[in-house]
C-alpha positions, 0 to 999 in steps of 0.5 A, a space after each residue: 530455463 524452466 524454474 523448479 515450479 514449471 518443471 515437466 514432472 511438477 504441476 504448474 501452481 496456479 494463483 488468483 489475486 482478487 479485489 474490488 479495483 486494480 487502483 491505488 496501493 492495492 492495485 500496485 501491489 496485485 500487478 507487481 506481485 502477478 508479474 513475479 509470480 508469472 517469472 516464477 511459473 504460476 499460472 496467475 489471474 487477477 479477478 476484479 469487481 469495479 471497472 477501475 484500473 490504473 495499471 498495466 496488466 502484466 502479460 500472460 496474467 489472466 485478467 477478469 472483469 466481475 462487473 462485465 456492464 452490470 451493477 449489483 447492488 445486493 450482496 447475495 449476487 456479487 457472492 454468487 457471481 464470484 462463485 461462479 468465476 471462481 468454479 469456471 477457473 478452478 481449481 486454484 492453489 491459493 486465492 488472495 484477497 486484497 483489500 477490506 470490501 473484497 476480504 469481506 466479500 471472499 470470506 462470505 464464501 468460505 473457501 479452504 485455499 482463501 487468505 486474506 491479505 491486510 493492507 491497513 490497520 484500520 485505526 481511524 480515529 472517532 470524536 464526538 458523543 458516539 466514538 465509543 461506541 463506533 470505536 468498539 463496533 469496528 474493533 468487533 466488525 475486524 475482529 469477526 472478519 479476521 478470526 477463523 481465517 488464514 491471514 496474510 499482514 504486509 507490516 508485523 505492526 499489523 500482525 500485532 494489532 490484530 492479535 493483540 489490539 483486535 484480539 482475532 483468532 485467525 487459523 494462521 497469520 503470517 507477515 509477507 511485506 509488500 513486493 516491489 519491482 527494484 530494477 523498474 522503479 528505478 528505470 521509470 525514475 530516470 524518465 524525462 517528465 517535462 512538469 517536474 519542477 527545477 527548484 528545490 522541492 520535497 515531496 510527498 506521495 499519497 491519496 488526498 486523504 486528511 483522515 488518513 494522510 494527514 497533508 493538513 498536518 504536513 502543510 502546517 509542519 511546512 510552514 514552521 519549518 519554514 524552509 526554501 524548498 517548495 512543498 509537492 504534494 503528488 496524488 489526487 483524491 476527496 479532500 482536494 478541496 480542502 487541501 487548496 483551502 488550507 494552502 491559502 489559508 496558511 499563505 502557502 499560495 506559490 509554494 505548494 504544488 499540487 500537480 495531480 496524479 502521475 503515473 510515474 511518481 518514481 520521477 518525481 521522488 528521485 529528483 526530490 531532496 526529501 520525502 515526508 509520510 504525514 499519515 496518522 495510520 498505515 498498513 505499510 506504506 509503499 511510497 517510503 521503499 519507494 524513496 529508500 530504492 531511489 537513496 532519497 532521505 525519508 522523514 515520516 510520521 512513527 505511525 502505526 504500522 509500517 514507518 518503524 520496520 524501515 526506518 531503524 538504526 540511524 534512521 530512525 531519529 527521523 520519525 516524528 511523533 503522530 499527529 505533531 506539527 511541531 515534531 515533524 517540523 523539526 525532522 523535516 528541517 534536521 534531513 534537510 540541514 545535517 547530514 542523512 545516513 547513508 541509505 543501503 539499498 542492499 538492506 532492503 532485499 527482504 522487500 524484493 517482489 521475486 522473494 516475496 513470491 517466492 514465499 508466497 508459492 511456499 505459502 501456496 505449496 499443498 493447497 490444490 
């Protein structure tokens, strides 16, 4: 049946999703909302600069690589490069950007149908004898990029930093959660993967990253928490390293496991007694509707933003001070030894990837 988009007397919409890899969150969020915008009618493609994919391209999703073997290095000829591709598919009634390196490379361009889709809140903490300084030159580098631009934030905590706490004047800014594919997440939740462990573990999903991530937070909260459980830590990334050391460190040799990167973490969650977000910042993190889809208790860290447009109501007596060892300690033994409130999957349709391209499509609506 022909949806009201694709209809005889209807022009077919026709979207770009633009980003420097089709990797990590992003990268998840891009073929998960280029799958339903293609359900819906809309003529999709995906442009990317690195040759980085870790995702399945969706069918009938036009796929185009920036790169093609070459390496530019200046900026000039990535932009003019772009340019070209973007002229070869035109026109398009919407473009969207995905990510910071490829926000600032589409505003470069100035394009009438481009807006920017803000994954994170950028609020990287600074120490030293210059973290005023390097504090006050991100503040006026996100200001610039944001300001006279069409904005699309994924949590409303991001749309008020950038508005009250950035100060950016953008042309519009409107709040789109993240899309998520319920049926698919749970169907990948069901495969057999022969490395999950049978013991009792909670876990946490996330890019090795202790700036952001925090797992040294997390694995020094473990620790005083002192529960039976194993502690899995499911991701892969730049401070690995550091990560080992500091199980050793803590004596958490033959507790924590550090299985890598998977490419069906929903396996790993479903069969988990808790999930535990660490991080010291968001824009909003997939891995917490991912556990809530699969009805497993949360316990996370009320960082700015995301965490607290999840977990509200009961759950919200599970978010845990940023940056406290101690508090999340005490949230991770309280889900785990008293009883969780129910977690109504039904409350999160709001999050649904058809819905989300729906509004999208509205949002597209007039711009060809």
């Amino acid at each position: 049946m022909k949806t009201a988009a694709s209809s005889a007397d209807t022009p077919r919409p026709k979207i770009l999703l633009f980003n420097m890899t089709l990797s990590g969150g992003a990268g998840k969020y891009i073929v998960t909302l280029a799958d339903a915008l293609r359900q819906e009618g809309v003529e999709v493609h995906i442009i990317i600069y690195k040759d980085a994919v870790d995702y399945e391209i969706p069918e009938e999703v036009g796929f185009h690589m920036l790169l093609e073997g070459k390496r530019w290095k200046e900026r000039k000829s990535v932009e003019r490069a772009l340019r070209q591709k973007l002229d070869e598919l035109a026109p398009f009634d919407l473009i969207l950007s995905n990510s910071t390196p490829s926000n600032k490379l589409l505003s470069r361009l100035n394009l009438p149908n481009a807006c920017h889709v803000v994954h994170s809140a950028e609020t990287k903490s600074y120490s030293g004898p210059l973290a005023s300084l390097k504090r006050w030159w991100r503040d006026r580098t996100y200001r610039q990029l944001y300001s006279g631009k069409r904005l699309i934030t994924v949590s409303k905590g991001l749309k008020r930093a950038i508005l009250e706490d950035l100060k950016a004047r953008p042309l519009s800014v409107e709040t789109i959660y993240n899309p998520f594919d319920f049926d698919e997440i749970r169907r990948k939740s069901e495969e057999p993967v022969d490395t999950i462990p049978e013991e009792k573990y909670i876990i946490n999903v996330a890019r090795f990253s202790l700036v952001q991530k925090r797992q040294d937070l997390l694995l020094k909260a473990y620790k005083k928490a002192d529960i039976p459980h194993k502690l899995v830590l499911l991701g892969q990334g730049e401070d690995e390293g550091k990560i080992r050391r500091l199980v050793e460190e803590l004596g958490l040799r033959g507790k924590v496991i550090l299985p890598g990167f998977s490419d069906n973490p929903y396996a790993w969650i479903r069969r988990s007694e808790l999930f535990v977000l660490s991080s010291d910042f968001e824009g909003f993190p997939r891995s917490l509707v991912e556990a809530a889809v699969l009805e497993v208790p949360i316990v996370s860290t009320d960082c700015p933003t995301g965490p607290d447009e999840l977990l509200t109501g009961e759950w919200a007596r599970y978010l845990a001070l940023p940056s406290d060892a101690d508090d999340l300690a005490e949230k991770i033994d309280a889900a785990l030894h008293s009883p969780y409130p129910r977690i109504d999957t039904a409350a999160l349709s709001h999050f649904s990837h058809r819905k989300i391209a729906q509004r999208l499509l509205r949002l597209a609506g007039g711009q060809r």
